[in-house]
C-alpha positions, 0 to 999 in steps of 0.5 A: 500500500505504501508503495502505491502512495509513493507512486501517487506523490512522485506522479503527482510531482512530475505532473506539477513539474511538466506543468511548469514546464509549459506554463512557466515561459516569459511571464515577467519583466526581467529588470531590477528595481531599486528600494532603499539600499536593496535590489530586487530581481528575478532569481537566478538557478546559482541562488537557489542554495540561498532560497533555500537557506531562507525557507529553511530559517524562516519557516524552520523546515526544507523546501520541498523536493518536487518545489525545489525541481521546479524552481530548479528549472523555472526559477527566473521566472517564479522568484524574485530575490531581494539582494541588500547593498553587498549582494546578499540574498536577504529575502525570496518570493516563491510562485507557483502555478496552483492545480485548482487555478490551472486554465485561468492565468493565474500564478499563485504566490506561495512564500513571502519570506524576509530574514530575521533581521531584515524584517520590519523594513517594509520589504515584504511589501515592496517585494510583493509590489515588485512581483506585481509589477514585474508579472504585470508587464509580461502581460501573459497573466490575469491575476495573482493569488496569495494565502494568509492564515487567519492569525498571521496579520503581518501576511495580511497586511503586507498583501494588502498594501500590495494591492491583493483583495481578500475575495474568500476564505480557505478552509484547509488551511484556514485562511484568507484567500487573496488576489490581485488582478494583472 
């Protein structure tokens, strides 16, 4: 029996993977955008160590393999990275395309993470803007979509500055379900 879920997940994860292949082409505007002393930028395949570094210490636990593939592949296309003044990789907005939206060109934001000692600087928000700015450019795009659970104001609050709209809320996991038309 366990077999046959591990079969289920890996063909689960080839399907996302194939997906993202095919959907994730030219979405964005590839500039850079200044915002205090910080840049930000697509990310590129060589910072997806530091990406990683960040989910782990941010949310306390690894990026998932079938994740990490597809941004292994599609990273300029699904990450925006934010560089402080010495190049350094201080903070990650993560994309995917999301099954249940699949057919409605909209690109689901999954990660808004800053680190510790970078945050309460407003660059989640203006990340957030960023990402929007970029995606809205590639004119390809009809919306993006974020979640925020219930209790975590600041996810909330970040998005909202950024333009997204709370249209409904999510059951599993509970929370509101936000989004931003392109």
């Amino acid at each position: 029996m366990e077999i046959l879920h591990n079969f289920g997940h890996m063909a689960r994860n080839f399907r996302l993977l194939k997906i993202h292949l095919r959907l994730a082409k030219s979405l964005r505007n590839y500039e850079k955008e200044k915002y205090l002393d910080f840049t930000f930028r697509p990310a590129k395949l060589r910072d997806l160590k530091a990406i990683k570094d960040i989910h782990s210490e941010c949310m306390g636990q690894s990026l998932f393999d079938w994740l990490y593939r597809i941004y292994f592949f599609k990273a300029r296309e699904l990450i925006s990275v934010c560089e402080d003044k010495n190049g350094k990789i201080v903070a990650c907005d993560m994309f995917m395309f999301q099954e249940v939206e699949l057919g409605e060109d909209i690109l689901h934001e999954l990660y808004v993470e800053v680190l510790p000692e970078y945050q309460k600087q407003g660059l989640a928000t203006a990340m957030r803007r960023y990402c929007v700015k970029s995606y809205k450019a590639g004119h390809k795009l009809k919306g993006l979509s974020t979640l925020a659970l219930f209790d975590d104001i600041k996810a909330l609050r970040t998005a909202q500055k950024a333009g997204y709209a709370i249209t409904k809320a999510s059951a599993k996991p509970p929370a509101y379900y936000l989004f931003q038309h392109i």
